[in-house]
C-alpha positions in Angstrom: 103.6 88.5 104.9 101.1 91.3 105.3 101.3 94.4 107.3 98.9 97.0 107.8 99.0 100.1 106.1 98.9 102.2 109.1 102.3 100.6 110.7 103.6 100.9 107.6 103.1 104.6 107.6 104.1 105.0 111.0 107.6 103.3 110.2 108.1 105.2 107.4 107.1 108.3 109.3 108.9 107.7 112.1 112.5 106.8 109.9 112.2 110.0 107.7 111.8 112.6 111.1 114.7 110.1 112.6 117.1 110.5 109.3 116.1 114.0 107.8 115.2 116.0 111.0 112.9 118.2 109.5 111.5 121.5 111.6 108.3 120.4 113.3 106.9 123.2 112.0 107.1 121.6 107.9 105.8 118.2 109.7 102.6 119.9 111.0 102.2 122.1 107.8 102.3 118.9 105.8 100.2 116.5 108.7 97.4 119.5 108.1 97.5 120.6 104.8 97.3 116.5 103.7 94.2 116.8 106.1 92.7 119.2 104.6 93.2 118.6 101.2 91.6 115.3 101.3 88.4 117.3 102.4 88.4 119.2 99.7 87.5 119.4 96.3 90.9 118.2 94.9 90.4 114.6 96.4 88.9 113.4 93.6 91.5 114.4 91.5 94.1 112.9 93.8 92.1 110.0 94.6 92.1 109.3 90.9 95.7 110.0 90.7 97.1 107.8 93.2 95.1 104.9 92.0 96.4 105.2 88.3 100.2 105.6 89.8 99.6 102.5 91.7 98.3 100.8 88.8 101.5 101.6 86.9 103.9 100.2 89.6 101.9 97.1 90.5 101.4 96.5 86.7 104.2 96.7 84.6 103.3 96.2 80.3 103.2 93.2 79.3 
C-alpha cells in the first residue's frame, strides 16, 4: 500500500497540533520559516542532508 506524501504530512500534522497543542504562533513560525528556508541558499545543504539521512534508514549495512 502506497500513500501520498502530502496526506501523509497532513496526518501527521494534523495528530501533532491534536496531541501537543502547540501556540499557533510556533506553527506559523515554523510553516514560514520551512518556507523560506527552502528558497534559500541552505537548501542545498539540506537537500543533500535529508537524502543522505534517508539513505541511512532505508539502507541498513550489510
Amino acid at each position: 500500500m502506497s500513500i501520498p506524501l502530502w496526506l501523509f504530512l497532513l496526518v501527521v500534522g494534523w495528530l501533532g497540533v491534536k496531541l501537543f497543542r502547540p501556540p499557533f504562533w510556533l506553527v506559523v513560525v515554523l510553516l514560514l520559516g520551512g518556507y523560506l528556508l527552502a528558497d534559500s541558499f541552505l537548501a542545498p545543504a539540506i537537500d543533500s542532508g535529508t537524502q543522505t539521512g534517508t539513505t541511512v534508514v532505508n539502507d541498513p549495512p550489510k
